[in-house]
C-alpha positions in Angstrom: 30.7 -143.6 -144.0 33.3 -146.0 -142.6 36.4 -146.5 -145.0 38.0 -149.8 -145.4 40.2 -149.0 -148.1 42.2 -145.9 -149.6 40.4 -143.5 -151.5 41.4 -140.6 -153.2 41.4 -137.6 -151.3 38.8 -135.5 -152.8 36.6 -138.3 -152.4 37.0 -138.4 -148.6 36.8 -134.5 -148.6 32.9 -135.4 -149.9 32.4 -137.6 -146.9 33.4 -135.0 -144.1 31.2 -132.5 -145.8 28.3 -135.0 -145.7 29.2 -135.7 -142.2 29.4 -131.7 -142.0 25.9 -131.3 -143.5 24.3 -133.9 -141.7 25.3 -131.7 -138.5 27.3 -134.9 -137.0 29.1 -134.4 -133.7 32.5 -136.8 -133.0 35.6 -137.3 -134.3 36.9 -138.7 -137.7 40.0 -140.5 -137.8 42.2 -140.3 -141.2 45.2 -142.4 -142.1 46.5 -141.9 -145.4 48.4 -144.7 -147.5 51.8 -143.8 -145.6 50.2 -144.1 -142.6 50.2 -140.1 -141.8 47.3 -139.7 -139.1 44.9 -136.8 -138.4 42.2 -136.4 -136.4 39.0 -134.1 -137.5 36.7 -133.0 -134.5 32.5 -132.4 -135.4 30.5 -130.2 -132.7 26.9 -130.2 -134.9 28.5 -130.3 -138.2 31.2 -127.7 -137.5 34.9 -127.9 -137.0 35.6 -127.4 -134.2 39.6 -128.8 -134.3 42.3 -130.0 -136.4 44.9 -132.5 -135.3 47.7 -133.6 -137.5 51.5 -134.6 -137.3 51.6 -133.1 -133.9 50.3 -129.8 -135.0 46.8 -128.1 -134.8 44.8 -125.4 -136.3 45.8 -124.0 -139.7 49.2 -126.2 -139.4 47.2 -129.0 -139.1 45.2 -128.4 -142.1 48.0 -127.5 -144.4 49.8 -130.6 -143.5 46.0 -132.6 -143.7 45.7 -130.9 -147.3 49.2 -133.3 -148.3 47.4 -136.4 -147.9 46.6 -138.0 -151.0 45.0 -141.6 -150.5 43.4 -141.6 -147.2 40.9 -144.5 -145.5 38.5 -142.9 -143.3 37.0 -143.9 -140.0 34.1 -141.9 -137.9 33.3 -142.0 -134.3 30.1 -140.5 -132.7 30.8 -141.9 -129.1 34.3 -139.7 -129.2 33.1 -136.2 -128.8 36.0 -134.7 -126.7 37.1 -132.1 -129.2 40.0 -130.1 -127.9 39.9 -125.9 -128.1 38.5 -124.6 -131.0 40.5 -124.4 -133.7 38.7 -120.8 -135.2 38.4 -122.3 -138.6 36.0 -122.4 -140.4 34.1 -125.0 -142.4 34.4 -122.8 -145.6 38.0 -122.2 -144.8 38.6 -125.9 -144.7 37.2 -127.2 -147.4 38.2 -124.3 -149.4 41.9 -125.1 -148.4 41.1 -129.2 -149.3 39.3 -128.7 -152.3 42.5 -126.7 -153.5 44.7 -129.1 -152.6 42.8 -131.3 -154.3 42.9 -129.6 -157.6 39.1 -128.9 -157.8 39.2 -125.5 -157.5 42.0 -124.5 -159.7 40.1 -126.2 -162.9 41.7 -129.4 -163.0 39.2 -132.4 -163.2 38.4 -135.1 -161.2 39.4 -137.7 -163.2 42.9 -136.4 -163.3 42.8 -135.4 -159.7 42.2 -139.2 -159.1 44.9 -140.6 -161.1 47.2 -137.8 -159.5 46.3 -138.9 -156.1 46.4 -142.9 -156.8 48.7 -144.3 -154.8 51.7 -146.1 -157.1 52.1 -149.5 -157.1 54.3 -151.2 -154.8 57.8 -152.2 -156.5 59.2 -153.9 -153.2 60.0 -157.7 -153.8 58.5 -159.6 -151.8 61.0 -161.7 -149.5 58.4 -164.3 -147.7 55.3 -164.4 -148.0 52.7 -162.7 -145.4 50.3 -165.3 -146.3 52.6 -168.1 -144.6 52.3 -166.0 -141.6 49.1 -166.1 -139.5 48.0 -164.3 -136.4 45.1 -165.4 -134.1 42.5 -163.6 -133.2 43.6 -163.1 -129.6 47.2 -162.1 -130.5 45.5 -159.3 -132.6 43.6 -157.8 -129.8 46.6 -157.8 -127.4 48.4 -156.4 -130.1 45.7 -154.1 -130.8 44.8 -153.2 -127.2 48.4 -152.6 -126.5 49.1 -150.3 -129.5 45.7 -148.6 -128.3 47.5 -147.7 -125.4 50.1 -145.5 -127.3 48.3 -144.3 -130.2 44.5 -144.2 -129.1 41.3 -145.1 -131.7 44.0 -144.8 -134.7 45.3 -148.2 -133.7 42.4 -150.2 -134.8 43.3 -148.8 -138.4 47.7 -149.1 -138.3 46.9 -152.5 -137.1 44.7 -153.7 -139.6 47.7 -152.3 -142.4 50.3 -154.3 -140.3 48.4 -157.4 -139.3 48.1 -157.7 -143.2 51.9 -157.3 -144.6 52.9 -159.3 -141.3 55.8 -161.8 -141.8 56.7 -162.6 -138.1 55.5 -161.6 -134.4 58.8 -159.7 -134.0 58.7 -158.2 -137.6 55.3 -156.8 -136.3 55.9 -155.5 -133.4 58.8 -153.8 -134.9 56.5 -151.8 -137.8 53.8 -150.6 -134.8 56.3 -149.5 -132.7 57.5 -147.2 -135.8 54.0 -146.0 -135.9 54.5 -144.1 -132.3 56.3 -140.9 -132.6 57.8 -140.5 -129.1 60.6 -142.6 -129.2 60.5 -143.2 -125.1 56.8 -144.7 -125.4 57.7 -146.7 -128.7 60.2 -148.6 -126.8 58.1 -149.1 -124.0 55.8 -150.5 -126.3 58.0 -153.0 -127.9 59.0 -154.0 -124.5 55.5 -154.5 -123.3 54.5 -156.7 -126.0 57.7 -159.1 -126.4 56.8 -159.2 -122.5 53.1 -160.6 -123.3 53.8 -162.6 -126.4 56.9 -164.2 -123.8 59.5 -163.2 -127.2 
């Protein structure tokens, strides 16, 4: 069930309702392919909570229902769900599905080429592949940015650790990835601390 790469939406909505059916319990992690983040909390294959952008409940889902190419991650050891959202499961996948475009008639074949992510049309100034990080940089990196983010960091890091041109160019994209300003700073001066930048 674990995602490595972006897949279309829809496809990912199958895969929480399997999770759903199979009465799981823990949380799935979502990060779509502009590194929006949500988090989807299982008590025996129900709902129990939304988190996304900062907002929960029926915010949350309206703002989940915007993703479009989304890698997905599941956790059975993180069962901590916060209050119950009082959604439920036929509300939200009702509310995906439409997003979606399933339910107002349009296929999935066109639902997947509207919610395939465009090519990138950046040029490329250096190459990432010049630009190698060790193993142990990545779990400081990692472990720091876990710190700030929680269980999502595994995922940003992955993205970052892949498009990486230097340490500092690095620790400059994660510390974009933290919303509260304060604690992003305190991240970047954490880690040009360790890495002795």
């Amino acid at each position: 069930m674990n995602q490595q790469s972006f897949s279309p939406f829809f496809e990912i909505i199958d895969d929480i309702k399997q999770l759903c059916e199979q009465g799981r319990t823990g949380t799935i992690f979502l990060v779509s392919d502009n590194n929006r983040m949500a988090q989807v909390f299982l008590e025996n294959g129900n709902i129990a909570s939304i988190l996304c952008r900062g907002q929960r409940g029926q915010e949350a889902l309206n703002s989940l229902s915007n993703m479009q190419s989304v890698r997905l991650r599941f956790d059975d050891t993180i069962k901590i769900a916060p209050n119950r959202d009082g959604l439920s499961n036929q509300t939200v996948f009702e509310t995906l599905l439409k997003a979606a475009g399933k339910l107002s008639g349009i296929s999935a074949s066109v639902t997947a080429k509207m919610a395939a992510p465009a090519a990138p049309t950046t040029p490329s100034v250096a190459s990432p592949a010049s630009f190698s990080i060790n193993a142990d940089t990545k779990k400081l990196v990692q472990d720091t940015l876990t710190i700030y983010i929680g269980p999502f960091a595994e995922i940003v890091c992955q993205d970052h650790f892949d498009k990486a041109i230097n340490l500092r160019g690095l620790i400059e994209q994660l510390a974009g990835e933290i919303p509260n300003e304060t604690s992003a700073n305190q991240f970047r001066s954490e880690l040009l601390k360790k890495l002795k930048l």
